[in-house]
N, C-alpha and C positions, 0 to 999 in steps of 0.2 A: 504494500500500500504506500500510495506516497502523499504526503498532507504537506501543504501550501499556507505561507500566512498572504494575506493581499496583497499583490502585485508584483508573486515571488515569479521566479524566471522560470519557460518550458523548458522541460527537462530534452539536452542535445540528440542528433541523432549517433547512435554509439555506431553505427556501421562507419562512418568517417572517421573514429577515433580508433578503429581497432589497428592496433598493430599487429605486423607481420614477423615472426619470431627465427632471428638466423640459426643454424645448426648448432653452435655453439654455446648457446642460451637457452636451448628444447628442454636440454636433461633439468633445469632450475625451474621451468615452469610445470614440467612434468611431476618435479616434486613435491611441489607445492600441493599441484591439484591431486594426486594421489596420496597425501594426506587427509584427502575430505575438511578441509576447511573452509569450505564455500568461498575461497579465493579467485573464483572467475565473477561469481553472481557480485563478490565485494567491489572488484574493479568496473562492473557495467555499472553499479548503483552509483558508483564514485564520478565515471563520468557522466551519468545521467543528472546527478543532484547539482553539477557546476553550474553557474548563476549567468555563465557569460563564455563565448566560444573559446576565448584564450587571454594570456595571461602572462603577462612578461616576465614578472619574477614569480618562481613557487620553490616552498620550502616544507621537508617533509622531517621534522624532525622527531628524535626515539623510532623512528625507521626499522622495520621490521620483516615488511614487506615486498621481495623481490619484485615478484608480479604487478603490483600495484603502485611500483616506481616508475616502471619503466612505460604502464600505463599513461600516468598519471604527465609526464615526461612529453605525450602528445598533442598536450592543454597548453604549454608553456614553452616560449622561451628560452627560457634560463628557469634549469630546478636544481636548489640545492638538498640533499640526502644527509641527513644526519641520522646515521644506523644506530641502533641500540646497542648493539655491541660487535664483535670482532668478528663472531661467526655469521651475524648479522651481515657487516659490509664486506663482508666476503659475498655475500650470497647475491646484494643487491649489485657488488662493483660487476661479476661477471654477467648479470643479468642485462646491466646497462652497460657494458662495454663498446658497444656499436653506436651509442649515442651521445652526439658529442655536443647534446647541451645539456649534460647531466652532470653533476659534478659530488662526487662520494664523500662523506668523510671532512666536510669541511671542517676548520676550525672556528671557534667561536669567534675568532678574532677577523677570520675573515670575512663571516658573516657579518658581522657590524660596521667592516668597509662596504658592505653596498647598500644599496638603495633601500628601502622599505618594502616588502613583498606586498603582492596582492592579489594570494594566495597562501595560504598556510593550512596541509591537513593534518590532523592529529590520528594515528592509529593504531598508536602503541600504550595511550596510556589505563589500560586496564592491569598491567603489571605494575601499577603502584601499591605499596602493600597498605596502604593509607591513606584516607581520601584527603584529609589533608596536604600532603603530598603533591596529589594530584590536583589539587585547588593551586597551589603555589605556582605548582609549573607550568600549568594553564593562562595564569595571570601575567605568567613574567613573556607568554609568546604575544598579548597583545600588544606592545608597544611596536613590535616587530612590523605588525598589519597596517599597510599604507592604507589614508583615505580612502576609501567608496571598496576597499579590499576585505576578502571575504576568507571565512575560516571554516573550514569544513573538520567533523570526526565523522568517522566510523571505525566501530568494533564488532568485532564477530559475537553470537549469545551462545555459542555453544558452549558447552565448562569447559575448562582445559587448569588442567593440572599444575601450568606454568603463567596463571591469571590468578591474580589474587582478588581481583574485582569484576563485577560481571559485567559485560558492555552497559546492560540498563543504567546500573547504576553510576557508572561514566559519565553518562547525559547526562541523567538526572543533575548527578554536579556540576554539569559545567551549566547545563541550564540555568541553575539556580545563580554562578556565581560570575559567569563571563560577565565582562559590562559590554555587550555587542546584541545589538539587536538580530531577533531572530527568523530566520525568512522561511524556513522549509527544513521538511525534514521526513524519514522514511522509516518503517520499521517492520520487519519480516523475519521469519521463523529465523533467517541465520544469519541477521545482521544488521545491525541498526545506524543510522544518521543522520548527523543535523548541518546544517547552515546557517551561521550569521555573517552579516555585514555590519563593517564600520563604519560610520556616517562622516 
């Protein structure tokens, strides 16, 4: 299902955004989806929920998701990848190797040399062991969100072992505590979504 606040944007057509995957990056998306993580249905929802055809800067940080980088990668520009961890940007660097406005692993420091995004999705933080936590680091990506720039989550609802939060309850916090208004949002047996923009 997908819920709209007034004057939210038609969801794109995903057939222009799908990527076409070289040999070398088969066996990482193959992994992915032989996990059963609903990691194809996550990336059509991702680019169906975008507010606007494309996007000059986009950042994905606590990055987790191979699949859903180099997706995401065909919205934008310039996309910076901040993996969550080491096995992480492995997974993501060879997934996005062919794409060379992708950039892995940035440091913080050089994210703060460029411009203000506008784009930023969040889809790693359901491994905060504390909602706390995740209120914090929630708050510290909005300064990052350039005017009329928009902030997408999604999390998967399946339980997984290495989640210490459950997507629902993700939203729910950030609903509660982002200061961004909020435009649309989706919610399905295996995976849920929101959108806001910055005014």
């Amino acid at each position: 299902m997908y819920y709209t606040a007034a004057g939210g944007g038609a969801p794109l057509d995903l057939q222009a955004h799908r990527l076409r995957l070289p040999p070398a990056a088969s066996s990482v998306l193959a992994a992915d989806l032989a996990a059963g993580d609903g990691a194809r249905e996550r990336c059509q929802a991702l680019l169906a929920a975008l507010g606007r055809r494309g996007y000059a800067r986009g950042w994905l940080p606590r990055a987790a998701d191979a699949e859903l980088s180099a997706e995401l990668a065909r919205a934008c520009t310039q996309l910076w990848v901040t993996p969550v961890s080491s096995d992480a940007a492995a997974r993501i660097g060879l997934r996005c190797a062919h794409l060379a406005n992708v950039a892995v692993d940035v440091s913080a420091a050089a994210r703060r040399a460029q411009s203000a995004f506008d784009l930023i999705v969040v889809s790693g933080f359901d491994a905060f062991s504390r909602p706390a936590e995740l209120v914090a680091a929630a708050l510290e990506l909005v300064p990052a969100l350039a005017p009329h720039g928009e902030l997408i989550a999604i999390h998967a609802l399946r339980p997984r072992a290495d989640r210490a939060l459950h997507g629902d309850a993700v939203h729910h916090l950030l609903l509660e505590h982002l200061p961004l208004e909020w435009h649309a949002g989706e919610r399905e047996p295996e995976y849920r979504i929101d959108r806001w923009g910055r005014a």
